[in-house]
Backbone bond lengths (Angstrom), bond angles and torsions (degrees), N, CA, C in turn:
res aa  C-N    CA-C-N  psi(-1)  N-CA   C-N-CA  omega(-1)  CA-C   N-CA-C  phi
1 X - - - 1.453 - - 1.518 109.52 -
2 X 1.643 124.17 111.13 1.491 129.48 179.80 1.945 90.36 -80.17
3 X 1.106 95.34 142.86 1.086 116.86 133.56 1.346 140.40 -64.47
4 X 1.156 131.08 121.40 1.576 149.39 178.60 1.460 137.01 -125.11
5 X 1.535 103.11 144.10 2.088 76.67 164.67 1.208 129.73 -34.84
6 X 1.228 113.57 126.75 1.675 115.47 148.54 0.855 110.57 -61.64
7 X 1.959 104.87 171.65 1.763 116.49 172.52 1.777 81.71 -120.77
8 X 1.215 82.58 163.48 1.862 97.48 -164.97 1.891 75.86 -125.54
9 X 1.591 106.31 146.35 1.411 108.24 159.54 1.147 100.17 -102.98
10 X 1.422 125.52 138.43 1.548 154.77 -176.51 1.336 121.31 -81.98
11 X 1.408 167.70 131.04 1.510 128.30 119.85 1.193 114.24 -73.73
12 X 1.703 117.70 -169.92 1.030 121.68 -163.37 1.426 98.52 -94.09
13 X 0.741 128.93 -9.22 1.765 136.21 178.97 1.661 121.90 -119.73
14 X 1.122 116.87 141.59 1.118 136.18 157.67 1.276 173.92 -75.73
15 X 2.110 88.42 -19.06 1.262 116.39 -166.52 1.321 101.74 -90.82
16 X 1.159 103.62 -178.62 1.964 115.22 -150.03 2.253 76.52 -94.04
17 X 1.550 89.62 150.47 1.657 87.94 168.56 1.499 96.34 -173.21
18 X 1.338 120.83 168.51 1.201 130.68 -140.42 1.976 97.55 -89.73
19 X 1.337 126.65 146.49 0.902 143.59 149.71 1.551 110.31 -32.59
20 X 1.521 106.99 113.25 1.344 103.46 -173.46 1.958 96.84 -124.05
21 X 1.701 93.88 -125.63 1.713 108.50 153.96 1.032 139.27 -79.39
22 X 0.962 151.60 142.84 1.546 124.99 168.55 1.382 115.79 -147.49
23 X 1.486 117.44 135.87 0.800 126.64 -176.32 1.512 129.41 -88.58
24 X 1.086 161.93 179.43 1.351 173.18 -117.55 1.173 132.23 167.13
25 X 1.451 108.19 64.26 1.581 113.33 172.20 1.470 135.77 -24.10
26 X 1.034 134.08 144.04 1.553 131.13 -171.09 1.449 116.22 -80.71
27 X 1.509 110.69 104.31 1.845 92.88 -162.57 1.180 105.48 89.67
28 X 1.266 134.05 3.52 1.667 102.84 156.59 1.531 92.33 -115.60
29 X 1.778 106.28 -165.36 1.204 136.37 -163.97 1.705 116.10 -143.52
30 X 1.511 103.67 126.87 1.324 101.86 -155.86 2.089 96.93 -116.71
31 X 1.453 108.13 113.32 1.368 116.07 -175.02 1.479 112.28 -95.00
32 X 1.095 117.97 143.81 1.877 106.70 -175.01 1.716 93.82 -121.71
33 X 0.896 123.10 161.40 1.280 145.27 164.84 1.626 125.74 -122.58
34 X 1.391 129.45 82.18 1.159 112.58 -166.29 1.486 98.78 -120.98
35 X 1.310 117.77 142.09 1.878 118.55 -170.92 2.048 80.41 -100.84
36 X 1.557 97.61 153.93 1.576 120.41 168.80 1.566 108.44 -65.60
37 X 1.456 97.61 131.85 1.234 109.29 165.26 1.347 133.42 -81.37
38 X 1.575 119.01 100.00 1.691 109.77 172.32 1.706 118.30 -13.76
39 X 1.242 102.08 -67.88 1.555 113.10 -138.00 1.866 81.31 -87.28
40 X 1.315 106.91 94.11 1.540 125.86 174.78 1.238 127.25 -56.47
41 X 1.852 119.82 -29.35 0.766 149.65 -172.92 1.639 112.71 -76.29
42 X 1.171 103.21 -49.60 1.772 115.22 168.73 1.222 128.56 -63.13
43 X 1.414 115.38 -18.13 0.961 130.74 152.83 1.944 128.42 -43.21
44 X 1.704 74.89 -69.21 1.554 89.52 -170.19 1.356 119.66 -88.86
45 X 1.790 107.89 1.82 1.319 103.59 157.48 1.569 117.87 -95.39
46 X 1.367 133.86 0.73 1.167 120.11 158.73 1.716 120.63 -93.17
47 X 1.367 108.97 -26.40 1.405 118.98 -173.59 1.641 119.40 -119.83
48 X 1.751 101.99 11.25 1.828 99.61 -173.85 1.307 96.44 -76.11
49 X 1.729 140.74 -20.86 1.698 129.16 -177.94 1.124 108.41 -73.99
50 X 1.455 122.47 -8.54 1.113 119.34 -159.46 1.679 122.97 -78.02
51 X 1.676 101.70 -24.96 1.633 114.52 -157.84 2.149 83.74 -87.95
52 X 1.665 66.59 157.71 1.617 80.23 166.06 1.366 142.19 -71.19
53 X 0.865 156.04 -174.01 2.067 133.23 152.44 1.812 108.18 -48.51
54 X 1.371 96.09 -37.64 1.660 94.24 -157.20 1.401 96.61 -70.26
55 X 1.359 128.48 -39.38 1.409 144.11 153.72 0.959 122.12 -8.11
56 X 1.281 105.22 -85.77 1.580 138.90 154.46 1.519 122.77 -16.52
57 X 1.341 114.52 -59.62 1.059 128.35 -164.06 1.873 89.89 -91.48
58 X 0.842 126.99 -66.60 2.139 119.02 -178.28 1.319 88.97 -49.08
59 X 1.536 146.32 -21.95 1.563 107.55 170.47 1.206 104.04 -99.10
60 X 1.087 151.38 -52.26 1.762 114.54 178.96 1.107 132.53 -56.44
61 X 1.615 108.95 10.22 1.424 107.27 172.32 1.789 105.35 -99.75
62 X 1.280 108.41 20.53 1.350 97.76 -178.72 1.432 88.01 -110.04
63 X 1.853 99.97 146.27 1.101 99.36 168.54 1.287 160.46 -76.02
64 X 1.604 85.35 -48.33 1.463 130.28 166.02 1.573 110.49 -55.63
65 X 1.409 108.16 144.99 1.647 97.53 -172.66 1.827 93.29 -87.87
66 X 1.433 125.80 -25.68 1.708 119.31 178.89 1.721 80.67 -48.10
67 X 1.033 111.78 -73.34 1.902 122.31 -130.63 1.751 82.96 -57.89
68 X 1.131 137.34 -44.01 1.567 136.85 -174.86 1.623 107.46 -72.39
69 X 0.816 127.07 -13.00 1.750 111.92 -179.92 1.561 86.71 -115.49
70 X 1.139 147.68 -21.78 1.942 126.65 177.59 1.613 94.92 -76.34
71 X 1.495 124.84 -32.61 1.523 108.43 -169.09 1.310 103.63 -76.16
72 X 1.601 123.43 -49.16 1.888 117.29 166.30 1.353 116.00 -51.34
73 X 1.302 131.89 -22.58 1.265 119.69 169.40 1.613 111.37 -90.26
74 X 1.519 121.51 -26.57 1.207 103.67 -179.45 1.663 119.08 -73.51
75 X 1.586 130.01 -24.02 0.829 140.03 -145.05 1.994 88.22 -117.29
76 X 1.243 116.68 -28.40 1.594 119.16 160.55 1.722 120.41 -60.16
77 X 1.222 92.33 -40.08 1.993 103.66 -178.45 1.497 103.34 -83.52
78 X 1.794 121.09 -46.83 1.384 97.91 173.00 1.172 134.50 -74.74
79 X 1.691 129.87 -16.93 1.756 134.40 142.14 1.472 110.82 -29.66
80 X 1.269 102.54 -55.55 1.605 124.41 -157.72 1.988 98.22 -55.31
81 X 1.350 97.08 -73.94 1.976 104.15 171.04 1.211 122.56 -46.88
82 X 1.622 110.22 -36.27 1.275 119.31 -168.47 1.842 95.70 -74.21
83 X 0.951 142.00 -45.33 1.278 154.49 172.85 1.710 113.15 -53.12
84 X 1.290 115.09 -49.99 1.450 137.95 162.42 1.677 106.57 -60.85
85 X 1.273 139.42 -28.27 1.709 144.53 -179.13 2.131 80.68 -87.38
86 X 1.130 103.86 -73.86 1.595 106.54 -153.83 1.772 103.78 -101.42
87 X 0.961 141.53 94.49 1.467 122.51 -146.17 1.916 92.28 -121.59
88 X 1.049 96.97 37.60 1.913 110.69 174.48 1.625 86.88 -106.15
89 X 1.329 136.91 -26.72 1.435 134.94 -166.75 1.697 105.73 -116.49
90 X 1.450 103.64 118.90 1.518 116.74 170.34 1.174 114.58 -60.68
91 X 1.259 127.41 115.82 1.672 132.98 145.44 1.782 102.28 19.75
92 X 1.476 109.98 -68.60 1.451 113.56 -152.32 1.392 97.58 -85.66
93 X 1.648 127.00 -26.00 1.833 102.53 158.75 1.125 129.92 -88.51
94 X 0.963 128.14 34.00 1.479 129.48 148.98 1.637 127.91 -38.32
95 X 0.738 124.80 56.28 2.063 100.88 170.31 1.419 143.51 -76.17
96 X 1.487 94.65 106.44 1.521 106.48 -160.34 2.190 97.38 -98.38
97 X 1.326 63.57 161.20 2.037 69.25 -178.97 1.391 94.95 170.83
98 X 1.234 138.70 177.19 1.332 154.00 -114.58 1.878 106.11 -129.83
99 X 1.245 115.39 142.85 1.458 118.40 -176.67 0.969 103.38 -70.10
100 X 1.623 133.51 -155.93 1.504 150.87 172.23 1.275 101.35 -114.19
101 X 1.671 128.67 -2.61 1.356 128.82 124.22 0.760 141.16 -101.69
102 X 1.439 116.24 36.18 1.754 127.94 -177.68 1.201 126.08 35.89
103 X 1.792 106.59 44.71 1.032 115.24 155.69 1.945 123.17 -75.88
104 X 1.058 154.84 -179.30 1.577 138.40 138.96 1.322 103.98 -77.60
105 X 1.476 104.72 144.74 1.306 113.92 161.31 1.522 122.40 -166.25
106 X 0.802 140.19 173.58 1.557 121.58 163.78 1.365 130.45 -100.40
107 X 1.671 100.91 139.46 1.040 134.10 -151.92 1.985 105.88 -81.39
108 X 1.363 95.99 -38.54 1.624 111.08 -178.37 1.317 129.53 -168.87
109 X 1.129 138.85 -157.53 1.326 123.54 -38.72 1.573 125.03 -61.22
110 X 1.497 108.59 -28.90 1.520 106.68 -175.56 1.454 94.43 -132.41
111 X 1.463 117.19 157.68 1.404 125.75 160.49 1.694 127.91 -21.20
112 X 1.437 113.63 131.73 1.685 93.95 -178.79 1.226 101.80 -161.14
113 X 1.519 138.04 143.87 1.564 142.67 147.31 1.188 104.02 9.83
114 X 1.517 109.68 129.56 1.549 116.89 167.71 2.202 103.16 -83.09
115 X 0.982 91.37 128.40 1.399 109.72 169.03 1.531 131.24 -61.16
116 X 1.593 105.96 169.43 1.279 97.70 138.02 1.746 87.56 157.27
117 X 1.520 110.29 155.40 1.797 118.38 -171.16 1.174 113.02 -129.98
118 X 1.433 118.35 166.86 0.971 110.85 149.46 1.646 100.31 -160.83
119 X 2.005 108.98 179.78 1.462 87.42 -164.37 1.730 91.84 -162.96
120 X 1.346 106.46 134.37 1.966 119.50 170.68 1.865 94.36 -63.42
121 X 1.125 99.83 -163.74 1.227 136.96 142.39 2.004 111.98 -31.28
122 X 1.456 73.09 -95.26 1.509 96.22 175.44 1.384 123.61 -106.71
123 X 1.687 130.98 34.48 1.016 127.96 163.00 1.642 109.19 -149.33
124 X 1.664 108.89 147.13 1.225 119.56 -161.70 1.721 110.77 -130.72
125 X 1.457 123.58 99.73 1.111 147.65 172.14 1.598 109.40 -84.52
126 X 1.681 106.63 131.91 1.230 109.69 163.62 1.925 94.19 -146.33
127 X 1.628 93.50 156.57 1.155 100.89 -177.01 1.282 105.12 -135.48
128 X 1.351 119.95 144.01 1.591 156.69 -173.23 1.389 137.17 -88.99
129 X 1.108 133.23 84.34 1.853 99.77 -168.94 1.930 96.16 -146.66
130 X 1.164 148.67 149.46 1.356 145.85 137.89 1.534 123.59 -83.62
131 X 1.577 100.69 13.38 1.747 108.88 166.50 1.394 118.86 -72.03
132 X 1.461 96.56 -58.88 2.036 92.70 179.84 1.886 71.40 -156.19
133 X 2.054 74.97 -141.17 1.432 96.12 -175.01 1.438 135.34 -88.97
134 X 1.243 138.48 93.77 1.566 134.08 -158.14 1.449 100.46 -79.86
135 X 1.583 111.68 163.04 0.945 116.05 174.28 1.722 112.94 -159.14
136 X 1.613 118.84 116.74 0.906 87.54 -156.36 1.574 107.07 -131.78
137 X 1.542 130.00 -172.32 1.732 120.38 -151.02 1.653 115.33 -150.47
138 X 1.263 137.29 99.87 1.430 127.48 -155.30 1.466 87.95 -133.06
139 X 1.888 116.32 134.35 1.221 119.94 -178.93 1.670 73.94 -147.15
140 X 1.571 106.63 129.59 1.263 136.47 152.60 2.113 118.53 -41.40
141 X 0.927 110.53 67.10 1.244 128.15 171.64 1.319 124.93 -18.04
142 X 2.091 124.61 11.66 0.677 116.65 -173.85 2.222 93.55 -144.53
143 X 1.934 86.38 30.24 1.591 88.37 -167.32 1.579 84.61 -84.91
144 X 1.576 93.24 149.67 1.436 113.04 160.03 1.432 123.70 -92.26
145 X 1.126 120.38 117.80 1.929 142.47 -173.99 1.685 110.70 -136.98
146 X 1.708 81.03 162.94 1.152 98.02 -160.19 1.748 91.90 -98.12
147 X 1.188 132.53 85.17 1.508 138.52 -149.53 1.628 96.11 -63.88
148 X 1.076 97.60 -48.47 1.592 110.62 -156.79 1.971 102.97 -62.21
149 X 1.364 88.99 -46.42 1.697 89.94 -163.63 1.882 98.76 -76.18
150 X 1.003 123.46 -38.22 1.203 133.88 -175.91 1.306 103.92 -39.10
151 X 1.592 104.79 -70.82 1.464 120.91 -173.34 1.269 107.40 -59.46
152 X 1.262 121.79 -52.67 1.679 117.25 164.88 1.282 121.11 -33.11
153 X 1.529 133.98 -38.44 1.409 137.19 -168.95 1.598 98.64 -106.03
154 X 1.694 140.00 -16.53 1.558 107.45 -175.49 1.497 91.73 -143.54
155 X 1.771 123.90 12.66 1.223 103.64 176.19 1.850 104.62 -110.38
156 X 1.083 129.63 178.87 1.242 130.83 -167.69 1.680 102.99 -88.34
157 X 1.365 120.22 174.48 1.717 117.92 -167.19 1.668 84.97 -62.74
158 X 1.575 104.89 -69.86 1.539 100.27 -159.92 1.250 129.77 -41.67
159 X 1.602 110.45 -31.15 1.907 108.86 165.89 1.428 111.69 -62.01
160 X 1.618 119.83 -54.82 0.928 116.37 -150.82 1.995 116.62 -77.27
161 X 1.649 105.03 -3.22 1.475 106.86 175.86 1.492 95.64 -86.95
162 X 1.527 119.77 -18.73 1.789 114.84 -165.48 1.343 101.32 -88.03
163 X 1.507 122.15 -34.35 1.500 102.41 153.41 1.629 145.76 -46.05
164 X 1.578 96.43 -47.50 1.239 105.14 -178.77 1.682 122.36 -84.16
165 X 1.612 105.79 -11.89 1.650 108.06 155.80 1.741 126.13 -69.17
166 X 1.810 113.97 4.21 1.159 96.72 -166.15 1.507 86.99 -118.02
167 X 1.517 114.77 152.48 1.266 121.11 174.81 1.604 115.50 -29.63
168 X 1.273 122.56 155.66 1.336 128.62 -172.31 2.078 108.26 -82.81
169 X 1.045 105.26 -20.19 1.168 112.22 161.93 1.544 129.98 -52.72
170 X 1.557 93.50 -28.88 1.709 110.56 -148.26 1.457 82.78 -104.81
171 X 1.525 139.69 -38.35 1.035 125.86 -138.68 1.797 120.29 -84.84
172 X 1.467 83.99 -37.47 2.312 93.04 167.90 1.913 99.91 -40.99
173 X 1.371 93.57 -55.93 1.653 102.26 -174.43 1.874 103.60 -28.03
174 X 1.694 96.75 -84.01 1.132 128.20 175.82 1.661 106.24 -21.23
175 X 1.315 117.08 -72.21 1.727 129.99 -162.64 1.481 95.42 -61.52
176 X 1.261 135.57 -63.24 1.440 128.28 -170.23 1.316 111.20 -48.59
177 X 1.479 117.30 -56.42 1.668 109.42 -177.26 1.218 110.50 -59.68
178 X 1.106 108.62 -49.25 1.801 98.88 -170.41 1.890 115.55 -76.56
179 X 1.633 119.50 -13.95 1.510 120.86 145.45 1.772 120.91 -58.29
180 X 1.046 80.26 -44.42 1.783 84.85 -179.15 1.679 126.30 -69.99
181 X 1.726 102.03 -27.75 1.584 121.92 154.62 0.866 107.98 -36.38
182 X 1.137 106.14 -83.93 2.039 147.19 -167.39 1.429 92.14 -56.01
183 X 1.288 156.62 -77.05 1.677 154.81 -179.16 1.678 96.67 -20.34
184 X 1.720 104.15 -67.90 1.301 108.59 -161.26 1.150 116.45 -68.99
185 X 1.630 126.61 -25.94 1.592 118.23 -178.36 1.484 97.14 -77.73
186 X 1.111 133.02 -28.86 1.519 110.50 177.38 1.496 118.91 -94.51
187 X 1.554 100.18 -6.92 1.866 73.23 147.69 1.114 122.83 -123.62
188 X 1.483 126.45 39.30 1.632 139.31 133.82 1.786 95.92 -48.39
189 X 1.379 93.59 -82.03 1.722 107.48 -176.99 2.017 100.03 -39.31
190 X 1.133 146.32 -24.66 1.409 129.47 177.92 1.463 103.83 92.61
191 X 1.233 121.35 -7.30 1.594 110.32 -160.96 2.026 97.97 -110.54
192 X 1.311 125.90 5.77 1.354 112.66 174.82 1.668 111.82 55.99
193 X 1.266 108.23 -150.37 1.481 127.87 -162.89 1.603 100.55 -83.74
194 X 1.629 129.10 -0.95 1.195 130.79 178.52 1.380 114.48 -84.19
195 X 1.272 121.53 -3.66 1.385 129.39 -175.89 1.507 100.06 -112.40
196 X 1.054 102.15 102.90 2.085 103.15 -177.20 1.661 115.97 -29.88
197 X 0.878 109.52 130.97 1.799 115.35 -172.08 1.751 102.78 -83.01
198 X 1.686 103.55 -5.44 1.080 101.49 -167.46 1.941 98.04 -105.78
199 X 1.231 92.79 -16.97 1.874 76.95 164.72 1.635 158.73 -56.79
200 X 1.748 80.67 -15.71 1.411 86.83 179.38 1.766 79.62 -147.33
201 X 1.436 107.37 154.30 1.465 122.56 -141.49 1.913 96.71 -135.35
202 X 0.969 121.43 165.27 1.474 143.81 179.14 1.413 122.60 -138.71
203 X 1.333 132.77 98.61 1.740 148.68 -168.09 1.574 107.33 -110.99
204 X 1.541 86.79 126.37 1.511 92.83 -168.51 1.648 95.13 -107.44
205 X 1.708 125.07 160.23 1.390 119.71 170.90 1.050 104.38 -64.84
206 X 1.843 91.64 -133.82 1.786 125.47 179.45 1.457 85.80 -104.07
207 X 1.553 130.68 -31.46 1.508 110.58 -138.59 1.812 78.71 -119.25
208 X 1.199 128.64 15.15 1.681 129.42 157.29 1.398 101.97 74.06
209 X 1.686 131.68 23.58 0.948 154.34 147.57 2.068 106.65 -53.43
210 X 0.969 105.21 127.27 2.147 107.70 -165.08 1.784 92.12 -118.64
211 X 1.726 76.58 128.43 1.433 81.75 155.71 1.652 126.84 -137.14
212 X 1.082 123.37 163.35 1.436 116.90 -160.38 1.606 122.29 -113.84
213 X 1.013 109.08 119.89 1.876 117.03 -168.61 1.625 109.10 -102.03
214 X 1.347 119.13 74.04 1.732 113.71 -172.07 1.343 98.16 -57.72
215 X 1.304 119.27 171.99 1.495 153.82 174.31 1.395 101.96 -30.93
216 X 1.648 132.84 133.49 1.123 114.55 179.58 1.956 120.27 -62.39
217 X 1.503 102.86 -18.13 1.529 104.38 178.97 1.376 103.14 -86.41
218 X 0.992 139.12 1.26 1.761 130.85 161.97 1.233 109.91 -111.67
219 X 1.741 102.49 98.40 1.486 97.92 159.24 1.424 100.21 -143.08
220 X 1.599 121.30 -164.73 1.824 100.97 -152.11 1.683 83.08 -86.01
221 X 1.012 99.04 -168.30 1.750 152.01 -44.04 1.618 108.13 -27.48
222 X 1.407 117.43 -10.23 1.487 95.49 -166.36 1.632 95.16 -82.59
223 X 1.538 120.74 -59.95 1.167 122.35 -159.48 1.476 113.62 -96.74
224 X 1.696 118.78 161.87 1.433 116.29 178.62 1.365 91.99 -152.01
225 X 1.824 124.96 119.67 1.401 113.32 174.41 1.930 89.88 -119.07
226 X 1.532 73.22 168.59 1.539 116.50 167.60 1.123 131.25 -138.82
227 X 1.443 126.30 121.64 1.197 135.65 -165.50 1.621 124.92 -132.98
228 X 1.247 87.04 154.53 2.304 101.55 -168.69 1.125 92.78 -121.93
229 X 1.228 121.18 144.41 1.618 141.17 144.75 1.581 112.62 -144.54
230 X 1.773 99.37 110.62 1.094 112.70 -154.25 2.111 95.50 -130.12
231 X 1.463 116.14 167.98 1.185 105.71 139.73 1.767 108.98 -152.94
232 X 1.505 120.81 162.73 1.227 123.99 -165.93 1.420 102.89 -171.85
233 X 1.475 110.78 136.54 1.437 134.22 175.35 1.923 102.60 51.30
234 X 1.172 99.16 43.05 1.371 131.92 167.65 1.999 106.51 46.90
235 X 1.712 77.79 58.95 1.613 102.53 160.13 1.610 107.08 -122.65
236 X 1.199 83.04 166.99 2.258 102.25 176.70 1.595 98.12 -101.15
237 X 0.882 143.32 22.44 1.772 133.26 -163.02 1.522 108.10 -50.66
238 X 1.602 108.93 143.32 1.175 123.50 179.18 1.667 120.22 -122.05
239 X 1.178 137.80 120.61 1.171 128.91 146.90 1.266 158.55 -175.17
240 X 1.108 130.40 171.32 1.490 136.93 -110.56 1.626 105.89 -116.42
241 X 1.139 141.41 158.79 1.683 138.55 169.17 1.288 104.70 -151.55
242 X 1.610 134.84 113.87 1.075 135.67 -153.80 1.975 79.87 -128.50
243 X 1.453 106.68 123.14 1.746 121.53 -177.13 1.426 108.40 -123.22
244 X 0.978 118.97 133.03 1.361 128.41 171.13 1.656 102.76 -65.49
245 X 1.255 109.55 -42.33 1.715 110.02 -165.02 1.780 103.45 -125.85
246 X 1.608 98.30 148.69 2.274 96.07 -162.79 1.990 83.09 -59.04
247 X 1.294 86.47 138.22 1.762 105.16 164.50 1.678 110.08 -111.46
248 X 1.580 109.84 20.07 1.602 106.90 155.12 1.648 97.37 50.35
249 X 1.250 90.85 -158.43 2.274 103.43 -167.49 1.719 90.53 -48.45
250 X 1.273 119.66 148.51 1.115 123.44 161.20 1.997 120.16 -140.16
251 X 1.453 123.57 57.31 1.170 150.20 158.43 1.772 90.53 -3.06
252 X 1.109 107.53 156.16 1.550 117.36 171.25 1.976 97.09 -168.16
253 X 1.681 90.57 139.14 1.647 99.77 -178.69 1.527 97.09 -127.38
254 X 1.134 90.86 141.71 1.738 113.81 -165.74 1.676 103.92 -110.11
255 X 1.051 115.13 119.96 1.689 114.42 -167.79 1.404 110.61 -146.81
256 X 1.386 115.64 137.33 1.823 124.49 -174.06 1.439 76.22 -90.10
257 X 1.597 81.03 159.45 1.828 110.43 164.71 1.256 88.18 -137.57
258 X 1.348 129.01 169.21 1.198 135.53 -161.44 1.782 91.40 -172.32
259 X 1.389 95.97 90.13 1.385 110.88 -171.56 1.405 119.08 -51.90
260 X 1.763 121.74 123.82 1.254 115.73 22.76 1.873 133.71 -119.23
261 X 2.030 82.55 11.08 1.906 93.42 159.26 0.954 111.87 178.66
262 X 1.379 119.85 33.79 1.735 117.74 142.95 1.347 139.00 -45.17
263 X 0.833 134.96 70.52 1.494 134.48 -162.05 1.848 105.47 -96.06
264 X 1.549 93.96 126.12 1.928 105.66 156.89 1.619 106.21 -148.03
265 X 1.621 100.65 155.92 0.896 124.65 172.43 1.170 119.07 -41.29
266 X 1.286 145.33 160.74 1.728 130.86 143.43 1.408 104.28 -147.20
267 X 1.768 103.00 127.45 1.335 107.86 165.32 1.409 127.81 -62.69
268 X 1.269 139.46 137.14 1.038 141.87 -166.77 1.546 114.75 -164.89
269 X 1.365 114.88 80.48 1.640 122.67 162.91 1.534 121.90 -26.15
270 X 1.202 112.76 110.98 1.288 100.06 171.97 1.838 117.78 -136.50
271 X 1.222 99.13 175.33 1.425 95.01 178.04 1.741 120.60 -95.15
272 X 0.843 125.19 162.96 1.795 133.90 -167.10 1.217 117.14 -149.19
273 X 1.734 120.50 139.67 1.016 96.13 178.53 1.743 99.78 -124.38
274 X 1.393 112.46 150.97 1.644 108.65 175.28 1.361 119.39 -52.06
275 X 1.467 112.58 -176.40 1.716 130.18 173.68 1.376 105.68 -43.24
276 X 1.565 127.61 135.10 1.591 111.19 154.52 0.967 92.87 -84.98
């Protein structure tokens, strides 16, 4: 599977406008972009009734006041969309809890978008899709790693000599996208860092065109992926759509929220890869 341009779905407008309904195209993929909110407090006075006990209880167990205001905001914005996809269901009935591959997803009351997040410091990604399972991967593009040893311990021989043949300049570049790949296809798949990162591999040409070799036990009829490699507001974001059945063109729109319903568009080039 090469990698290619994506098609981004567009509207005709641009300007920032309030969080309304939203709907969910068939076959596409819906990306959010939301940066952390300072004022912590605003948060949790519009959306602290909202979490569940179990909720509840994983944030006062955080300590740190960062690590306690990204989990109320992460778990405030996904009520929040989830309500905005199906808007017959309040924010606060939601029941979310874990797949039978420990993916998140929701549990009830009515049918909804398969999920999935991820999050910097200070930035908060969630991803959208009714194709299969997304999964998706954002590393701050200006983290410092140890490229070489990393890739040595979770990427396969063939990545890890194609890293180290490219100038040392090139290579931070190189390691994040293809970590942030690799993050998101395994947690499309539900299984995280327990599924070797080194099983299924990523080959780049001459002209830095990627192509993708899944697991030798996933190939079709069972499986069908789709993939982004993108970066914006000086992230690497990655992600992934793992389908039981071909989902043909698969469009994806990339959109800030700007808590708690500012919504705009954002262009954002990315890469795609065709049907396996």
């Amino acid at each position: 599977m090469v990698l290619s341009p994506g098609r981004a779905h567009l509207p005709d407008a641009f300007q920032s406008h309030a969080l309304s309904t939203l709907t969910l195209p068939d076959a596409h993929v819906d990306v959010w972009l939301v940066p952390a909110v300072p004022d912590t407090a605003s948060v949790a006075q519009l959306a602290g009734s909202w979490l569940s006990d179990e909720e509840q209880a994983r944030l006062e167990s955080r300590r740190l006041p960062k690590g306690r205001a990204m989990f109320l905001l992460t778990r405030a914005v996904l009520r929040r969309l989830l309500s905005a996809y199906r808007p017959d269901i309040a924010p606060q009935d939601w029941q979310l809890g874990r797949s039978a591959e420990g993916r998140p997803c929701v549990l009830g009351p009515v049918p909804a978008p398969s999920f999935n997040l991820s999050h910097t410091d200070d930035t908060l990604m969630l991803a959208f899709t009714g194709l299969g399972q997304p999964g998706i991967d954002i590393e701050q593009l200006d983290r410092q790693v140890d490229a070489d040893a990393l890739a040595q311990r979770y990427f396969s021989a063939a990545e890890h000599q194609a890293l180290l043949s490219l100038p040392l300049a090139l290579q931070g570049d190189r390691f994040l996208r293809l970590w942030t790949l690799k993050e998101a296809c395994v947690k499309a798949n539900g299984q995280g860092l327990a599924q070797a990162l080194r099983h299924f591999e990523f080959a780049f040409d001459d002209k830095a065109s990627l192509t993708f070799h899944p697991a030798p036990h996933e190939s079709p009829p069972h499986q069908y992926w789709r993939l982004w490699s993108m970066t914006q507001d000086r992230l690497r974001i990655a992600l992934a759509v793992r389908c039981q059945v071909d989902p043909g063109d698969c469009p994806y729109r990339l959109r800030r929220l700007q808590w708690p319903d500012q919504v705009c568009t954002v262009v954002s080039k990315a890469e795609y890869h065709g049907a396996n």
